[in-house]
C-alpha positions as CSV (number, residue, x, y, z in Angstrom):
1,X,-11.7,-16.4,-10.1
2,X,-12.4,-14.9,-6.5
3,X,-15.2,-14.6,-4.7
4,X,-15.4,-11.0,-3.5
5,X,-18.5,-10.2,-1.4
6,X,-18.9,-6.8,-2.4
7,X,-20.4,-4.2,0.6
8,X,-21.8,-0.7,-0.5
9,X,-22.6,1.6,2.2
10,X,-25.3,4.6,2.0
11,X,-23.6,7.7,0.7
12,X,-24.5,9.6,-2.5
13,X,-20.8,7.7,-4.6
14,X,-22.9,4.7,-4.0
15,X,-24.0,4.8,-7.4
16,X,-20.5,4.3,-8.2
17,X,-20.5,0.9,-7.1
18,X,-22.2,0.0,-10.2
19,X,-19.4,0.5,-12.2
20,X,-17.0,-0.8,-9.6
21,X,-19.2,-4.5,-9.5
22,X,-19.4,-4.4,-13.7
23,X,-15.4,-3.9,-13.4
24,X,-14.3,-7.1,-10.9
25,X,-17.2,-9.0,-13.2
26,X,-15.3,-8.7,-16.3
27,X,-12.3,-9.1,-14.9
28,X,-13.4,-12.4,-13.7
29,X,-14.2,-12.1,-10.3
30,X,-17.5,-14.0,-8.6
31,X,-19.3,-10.3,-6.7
32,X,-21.6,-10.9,-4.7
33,X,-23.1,-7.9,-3.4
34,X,-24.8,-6.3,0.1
35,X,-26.6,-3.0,0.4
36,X,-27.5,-1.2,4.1
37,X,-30.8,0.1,3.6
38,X,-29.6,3.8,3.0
39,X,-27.4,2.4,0.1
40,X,-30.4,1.4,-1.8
41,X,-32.4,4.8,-1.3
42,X,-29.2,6.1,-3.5
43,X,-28.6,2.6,-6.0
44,X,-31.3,0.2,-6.7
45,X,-30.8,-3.3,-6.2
46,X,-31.5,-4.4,-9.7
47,X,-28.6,-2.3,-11.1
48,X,-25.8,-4.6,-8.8
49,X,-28.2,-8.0,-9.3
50,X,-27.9,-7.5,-12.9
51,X,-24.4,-6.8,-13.2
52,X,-22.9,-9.3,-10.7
53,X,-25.4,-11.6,-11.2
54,X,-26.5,-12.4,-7.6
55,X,-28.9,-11.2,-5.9
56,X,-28.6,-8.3,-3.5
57,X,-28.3,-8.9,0.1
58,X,-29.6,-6.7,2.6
59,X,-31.8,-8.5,5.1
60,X,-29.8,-9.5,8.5
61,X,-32.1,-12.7,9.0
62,X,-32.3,-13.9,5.9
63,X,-31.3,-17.6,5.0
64,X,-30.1,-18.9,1.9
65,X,-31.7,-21.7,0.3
66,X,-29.5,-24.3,2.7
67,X,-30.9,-22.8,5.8
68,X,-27.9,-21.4,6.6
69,X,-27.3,-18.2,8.6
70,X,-26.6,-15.7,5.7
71,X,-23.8,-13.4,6.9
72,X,-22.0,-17.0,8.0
73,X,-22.3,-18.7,4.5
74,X,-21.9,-15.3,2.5
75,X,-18.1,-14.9,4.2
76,X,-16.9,-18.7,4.6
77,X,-15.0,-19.1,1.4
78,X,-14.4,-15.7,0.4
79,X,-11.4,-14.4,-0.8
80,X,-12.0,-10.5,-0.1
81,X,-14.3,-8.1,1.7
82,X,-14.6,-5.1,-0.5
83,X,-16.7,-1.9,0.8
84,X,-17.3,1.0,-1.5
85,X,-18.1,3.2,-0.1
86,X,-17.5,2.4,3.4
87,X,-19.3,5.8,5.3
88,X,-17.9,6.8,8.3
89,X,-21.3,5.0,10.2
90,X,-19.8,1.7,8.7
91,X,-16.4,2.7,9.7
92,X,-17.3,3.3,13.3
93,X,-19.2,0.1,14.1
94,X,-16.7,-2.2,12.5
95,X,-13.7,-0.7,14.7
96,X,-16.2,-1.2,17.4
97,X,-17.5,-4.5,17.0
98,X,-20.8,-3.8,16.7
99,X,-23.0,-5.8,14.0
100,X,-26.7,-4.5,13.5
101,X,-27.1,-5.4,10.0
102,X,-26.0,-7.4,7.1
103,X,-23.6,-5.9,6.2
104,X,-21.9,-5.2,9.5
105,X,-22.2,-8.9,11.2
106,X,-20.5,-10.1,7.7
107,X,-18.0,-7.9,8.8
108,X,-17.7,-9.8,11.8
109,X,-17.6,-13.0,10.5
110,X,-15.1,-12.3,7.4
111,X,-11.6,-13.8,7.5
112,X,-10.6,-13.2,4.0
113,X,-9.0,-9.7,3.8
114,X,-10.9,-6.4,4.0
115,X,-10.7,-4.0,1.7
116,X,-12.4,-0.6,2.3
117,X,-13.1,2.8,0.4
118,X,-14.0,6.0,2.1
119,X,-16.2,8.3,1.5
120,X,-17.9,11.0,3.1
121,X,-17.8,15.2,3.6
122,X,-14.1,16.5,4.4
123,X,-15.2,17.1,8.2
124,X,-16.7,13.5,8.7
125,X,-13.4,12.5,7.6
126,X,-11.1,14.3,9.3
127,X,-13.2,14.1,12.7
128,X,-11.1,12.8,15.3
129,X,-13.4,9.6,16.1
130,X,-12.9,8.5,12.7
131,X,-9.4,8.7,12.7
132,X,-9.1,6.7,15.6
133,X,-11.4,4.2,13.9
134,X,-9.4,3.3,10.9
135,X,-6.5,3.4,12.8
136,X,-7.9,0.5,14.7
137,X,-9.0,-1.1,11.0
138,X,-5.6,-0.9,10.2
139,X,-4.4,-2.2,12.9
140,X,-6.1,-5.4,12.5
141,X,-5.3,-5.3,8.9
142,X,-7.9,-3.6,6.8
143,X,-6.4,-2.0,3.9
144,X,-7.7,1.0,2.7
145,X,-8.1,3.0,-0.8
146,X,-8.9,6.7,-0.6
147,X,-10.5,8.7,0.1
148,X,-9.4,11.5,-2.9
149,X,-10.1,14.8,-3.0
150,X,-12.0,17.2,-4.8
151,X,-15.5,19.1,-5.2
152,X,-18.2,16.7,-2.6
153,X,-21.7,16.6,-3.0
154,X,-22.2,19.0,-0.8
155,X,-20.3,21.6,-2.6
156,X,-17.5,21.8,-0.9
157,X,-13.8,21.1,-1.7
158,X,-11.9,18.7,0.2
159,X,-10.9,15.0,1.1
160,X,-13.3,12.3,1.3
161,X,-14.3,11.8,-2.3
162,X,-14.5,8.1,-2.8
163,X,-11.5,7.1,-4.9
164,X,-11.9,6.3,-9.0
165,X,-13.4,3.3,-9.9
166,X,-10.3,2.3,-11.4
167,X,-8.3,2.8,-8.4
168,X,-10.4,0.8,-6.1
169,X,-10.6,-2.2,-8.7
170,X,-7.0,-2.3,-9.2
171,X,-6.5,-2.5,-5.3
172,X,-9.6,-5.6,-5.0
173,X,-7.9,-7.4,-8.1
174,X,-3.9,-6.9,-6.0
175,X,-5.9,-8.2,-2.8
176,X,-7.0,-11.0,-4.7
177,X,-4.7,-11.7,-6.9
178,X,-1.4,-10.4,-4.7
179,X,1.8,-9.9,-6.7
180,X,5.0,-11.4,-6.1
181,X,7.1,-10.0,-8.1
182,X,9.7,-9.3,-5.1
183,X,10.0,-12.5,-4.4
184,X,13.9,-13.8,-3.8
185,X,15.0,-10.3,-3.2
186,X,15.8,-9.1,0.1
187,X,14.7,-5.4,0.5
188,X,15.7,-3.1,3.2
189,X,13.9,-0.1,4.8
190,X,14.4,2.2,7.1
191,X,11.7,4.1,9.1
192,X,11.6,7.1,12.0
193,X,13.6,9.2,13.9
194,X,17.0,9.1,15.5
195,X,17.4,10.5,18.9
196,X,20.8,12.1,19.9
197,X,20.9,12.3,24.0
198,X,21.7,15.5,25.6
199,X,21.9,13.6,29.1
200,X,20.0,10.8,30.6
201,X,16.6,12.3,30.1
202,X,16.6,14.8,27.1
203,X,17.3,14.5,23.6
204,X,17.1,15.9,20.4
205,X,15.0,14.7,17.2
206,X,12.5,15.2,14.8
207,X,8.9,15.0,13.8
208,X,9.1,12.0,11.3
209,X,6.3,9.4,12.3
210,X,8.2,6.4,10.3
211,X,4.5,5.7,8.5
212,X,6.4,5.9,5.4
213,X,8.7,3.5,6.2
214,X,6.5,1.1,7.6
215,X,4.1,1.3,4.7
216,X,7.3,0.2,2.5
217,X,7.7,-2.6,4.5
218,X,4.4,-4.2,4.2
219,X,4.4,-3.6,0.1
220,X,7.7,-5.2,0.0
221,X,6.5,-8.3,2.3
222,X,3.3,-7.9,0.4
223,X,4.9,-8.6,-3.0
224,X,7.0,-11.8,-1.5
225,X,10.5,-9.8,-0.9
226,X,12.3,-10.8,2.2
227,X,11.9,-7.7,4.3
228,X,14.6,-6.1,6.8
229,X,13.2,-2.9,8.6
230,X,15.4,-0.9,10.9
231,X,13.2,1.4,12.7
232,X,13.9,4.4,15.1
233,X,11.8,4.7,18.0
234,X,8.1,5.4,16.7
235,X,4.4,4.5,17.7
236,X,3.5,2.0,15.0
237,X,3.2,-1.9,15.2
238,X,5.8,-3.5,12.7
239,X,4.4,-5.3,10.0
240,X,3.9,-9.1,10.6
241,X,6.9,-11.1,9.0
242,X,9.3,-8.4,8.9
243,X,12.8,-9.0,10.6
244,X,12.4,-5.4,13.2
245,X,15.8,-3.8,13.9
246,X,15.5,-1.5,16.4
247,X,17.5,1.9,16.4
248,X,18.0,5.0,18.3
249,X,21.0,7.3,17.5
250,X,21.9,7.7,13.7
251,X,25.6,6.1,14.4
252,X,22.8,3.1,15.7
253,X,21.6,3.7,12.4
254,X,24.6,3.3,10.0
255,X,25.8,0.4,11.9
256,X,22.7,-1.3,11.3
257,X,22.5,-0.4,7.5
258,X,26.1,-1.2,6.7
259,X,24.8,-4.5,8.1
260,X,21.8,-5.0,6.4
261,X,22.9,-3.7,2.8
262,X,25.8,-6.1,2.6
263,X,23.1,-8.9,1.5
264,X,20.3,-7.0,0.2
265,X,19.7,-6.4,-3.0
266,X,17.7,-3.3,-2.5
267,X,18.0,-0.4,0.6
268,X,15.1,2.2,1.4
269,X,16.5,5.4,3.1
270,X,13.2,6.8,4.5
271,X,14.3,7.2,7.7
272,X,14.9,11.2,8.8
273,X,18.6,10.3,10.7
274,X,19.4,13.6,12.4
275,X,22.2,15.4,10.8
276,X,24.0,16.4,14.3
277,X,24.5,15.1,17.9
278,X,25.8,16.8,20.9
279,X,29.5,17.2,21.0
280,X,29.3,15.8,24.9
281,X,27.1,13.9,26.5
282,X,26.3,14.9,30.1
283,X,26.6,12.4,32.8
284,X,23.6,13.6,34.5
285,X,20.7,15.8,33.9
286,X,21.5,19.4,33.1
287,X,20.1,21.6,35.5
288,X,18.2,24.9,34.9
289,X,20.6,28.1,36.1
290,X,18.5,31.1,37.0
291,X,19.0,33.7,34.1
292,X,21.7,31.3,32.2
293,X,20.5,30.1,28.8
294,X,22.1,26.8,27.7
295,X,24.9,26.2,24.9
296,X,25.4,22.9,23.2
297,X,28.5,22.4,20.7
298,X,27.3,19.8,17.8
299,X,29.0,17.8,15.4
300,X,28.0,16.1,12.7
301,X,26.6,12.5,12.1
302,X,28.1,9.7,9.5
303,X,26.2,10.1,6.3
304,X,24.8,7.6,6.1
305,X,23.2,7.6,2.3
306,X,26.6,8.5,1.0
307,X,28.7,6.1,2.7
308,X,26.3,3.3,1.7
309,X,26.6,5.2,-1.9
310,X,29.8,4.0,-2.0
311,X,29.2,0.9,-0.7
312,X,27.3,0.3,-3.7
313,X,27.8,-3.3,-5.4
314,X,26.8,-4.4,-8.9
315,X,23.0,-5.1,-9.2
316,X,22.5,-3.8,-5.7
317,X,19.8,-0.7,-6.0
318,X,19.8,2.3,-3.1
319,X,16.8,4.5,-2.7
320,X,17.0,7.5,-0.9
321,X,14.5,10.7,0.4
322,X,15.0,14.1,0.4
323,X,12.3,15.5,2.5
324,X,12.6,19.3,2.5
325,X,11.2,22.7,3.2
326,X,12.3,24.6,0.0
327,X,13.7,24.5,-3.6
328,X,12.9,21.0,-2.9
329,X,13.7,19.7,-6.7
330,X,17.4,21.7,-6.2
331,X,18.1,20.4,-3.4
332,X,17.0,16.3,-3.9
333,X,18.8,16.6,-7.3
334,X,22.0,18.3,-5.1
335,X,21.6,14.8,-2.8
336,X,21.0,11.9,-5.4
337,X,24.1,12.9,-6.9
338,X,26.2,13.3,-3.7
339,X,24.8,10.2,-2.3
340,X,25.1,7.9,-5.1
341,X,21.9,6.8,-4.9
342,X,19.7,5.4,-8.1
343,X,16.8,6.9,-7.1
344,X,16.2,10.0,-5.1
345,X,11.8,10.4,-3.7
346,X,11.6,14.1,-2.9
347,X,8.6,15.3,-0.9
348,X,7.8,19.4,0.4
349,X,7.3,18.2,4.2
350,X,6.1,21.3,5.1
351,X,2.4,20.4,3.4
352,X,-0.1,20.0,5.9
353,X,-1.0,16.6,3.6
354,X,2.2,15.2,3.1
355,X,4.7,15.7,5.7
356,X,5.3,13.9,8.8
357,X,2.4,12.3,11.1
358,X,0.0,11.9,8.4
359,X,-1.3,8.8,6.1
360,X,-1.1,10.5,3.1
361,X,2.4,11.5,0.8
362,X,3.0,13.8,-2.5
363,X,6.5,12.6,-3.6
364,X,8.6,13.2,-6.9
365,X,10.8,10.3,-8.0
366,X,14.3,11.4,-9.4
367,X,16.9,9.3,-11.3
368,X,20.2,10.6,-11.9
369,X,20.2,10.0,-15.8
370,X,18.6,13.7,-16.3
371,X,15.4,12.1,-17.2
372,X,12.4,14.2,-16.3
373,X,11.2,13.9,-12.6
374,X,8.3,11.4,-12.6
375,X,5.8,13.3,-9.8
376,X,3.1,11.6,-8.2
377,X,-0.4,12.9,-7.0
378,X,-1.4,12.7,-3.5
379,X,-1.7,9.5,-2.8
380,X,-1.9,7.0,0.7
381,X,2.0,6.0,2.0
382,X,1.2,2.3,1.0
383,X,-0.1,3.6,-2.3
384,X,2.9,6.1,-2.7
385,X,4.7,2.9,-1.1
386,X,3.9,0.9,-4.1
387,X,5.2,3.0,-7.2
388,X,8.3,3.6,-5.1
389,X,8.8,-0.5,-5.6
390,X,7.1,-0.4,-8.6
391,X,10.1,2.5,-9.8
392,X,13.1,0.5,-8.6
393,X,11.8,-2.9,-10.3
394,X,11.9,-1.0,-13.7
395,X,15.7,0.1,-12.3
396,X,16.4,-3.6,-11.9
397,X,15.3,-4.1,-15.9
398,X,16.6,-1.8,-17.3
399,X,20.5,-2.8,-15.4
């Protein structure tokens, strides 16, 4: 049993949390529940204090029946901080440090791992101000469910439905309850760019962000697997515990995977390597000739998929991605059987929600047995991250 102090913020999928509080109960878990004040004008107290059975907490001063301060004793032997719905009010003060109720001083005094869903209209969500703040939450390890889309409250069609009750229970019971199913495997990922210098101060490359790669990463440390990443140059702080490789130029790239892959049991190809470089390198920067355009000769780069394809050794697994712009299932079939792979994640980057710089991925697993494509719904890169994993495991037992 874990103790899960359970946070519900005021939005109208508050009365979901209901259901979400009956759900951890059965399954064992100790809820103890806080409501803001706006949560209760939409669920009333008695509904969580019945089915958790603790009573609501809502008042900042309040002292339990030790005289201790509440939102100290509530958090100091909990195992997980789950808000659901977390509104983008909540959101914003935690990523600012600001505590002016229960529920956001508990906040401050957790350290047991937080857990939050969204949920709030499309253009609350996608406001720049709230990116930023769970960005910061992530950064100091929040992990987040959601938010889904579909028809809001306020009519309107978008993202920033809170996620299904079954989703966000699944995700409190793997927080508390983390699987290590990965453990004694050593699982390598690859994440980013290349870069392929023109001269000393330009180069070419492309628009992949490596959050993909990076969510990998954590779900393989996550789930106990010794966990190589070998990352092009990107913005994102490498998970803790991860041996970082960094990389620039896709022959920077191969070496480091032929490496890697000679004692790994499984190798993640999300990495977008470019294809070419420049034939010659110049010495020094290429100057701009009045009314001359500018002609570079490329050739191509190892491929590296293929070559670790046939690399391949008994009981070693190699995952790769075909991110593409059209006839995306003809042409990721077209790869997984050139490359060798066991396990080809397709995904249409030219979405607007699932293509590069974004938290969110639609992907289509392919096997090369013919079987039929197993496509996923939009879903976060750590979720999307996880049924990746959870696909090659089932590889590994069915070998």
């Amino acid at each position: 049993m874990g103790k899960v102090i359970f946070g519900v913020s005021g939005g109208i999928a508050a009365y979901k949390a209901a259901d979400i509080a009956n759900e951890l109960t059965k399954a064992g878990e100790d809820v103890w529940p806080i409501m803001t004040r706006h949560a209760m004008e939409f669920l009333a107290p008695l509904t969580l204090e019945t089915l958790s059975h603790h009573k609501v907490d809502a008042e900042e001063f309040g002292q339990d029946e030790s005289y201790r301060i509440r939102h100290i004793s509530l958090t100091e032997d909990a195992d997980l901080l789950l808000i659901a719905p977390a509104t983008a009010n909540v959101l914003a003060k935690a990523a600012h440090g600001i505590g002016d109720d229960l529920l956001s001083t508990t906040i401050l005094a957790a350290n047991c791992p937080i857990l939050a869903a969204p949920a709030m209209n499309t253009r609350m969500w996608e406001n720049p101000a709230t990116q930023e703040n769970v960005k910061i939450l992530e950064a100091r390890g929040w992990r987040f469910i959601g938010p889904d889309e579909g028809r809001l409250a306020c009519g309107t069609v978008g993202r920033g439905k809170l996620d299904s009750v079954d989703a966000i229970v699944a995700a409190a019971l793997e927080a508390l309850h983390p699987r290590r199913d990965l453990a004694g495997k050593k699982v390598v990922v690859t994440a980013g760019p290349t870069r392929e210098k023109l001269d000393p101060v330009r180069y070419i490359t492309n628009f992949s962000s490596g959050k993909m790669g990076y969510a990998l990463a954590e779900e393989a440390l996550s789930r106990g697997a010794e966990t190589v990443l070998i990352s092009g140059p990107v913005a994102l702080t490498p998970p803790k515990g991860a041996k970082v490789v960094n990389v620039e130029s896709t022959r920077d790239l191969y070496e480091a995977c032929v490496e890697a892959f000679a004692s790994a049991d499984l190798l993640i190809m999300a990495a977008a390597p470019a294809d070419f470089r420049p034939a010659d390198v110049a010495e020094q920067k290429i100057k701009k000739e009045k009314g001359e355009g500018l002609s570079v000769t490329f050739v191509e780069n190892p491929d590296i998929a293929a070559a670790l394809g046939r690399m391949k050794k008994p009981g070693q697994l190699l995952v790769t991605f075909a991110a593409e712009t059209e006839k995306m299932l003809e042409h990721a079939r077209a790869k997984l059987a050139a490359k060798g792979a066991d396990l080809m994640v397709a995904n249409d980057v030219s979405r607007k929600d699932a293509g590069f710089n974004v938290d969110t991925n639609a992907v289509t697993l392919l096997r090369p047995d013919d079987s039929a494509p197993e496509v996923l719904p939009l879903l976060s890169k750590r979720e999307t991250a996880a049924r990746i994993l959870d696909a090659a495991e089932k590889l590994w037992g069915e070998a």
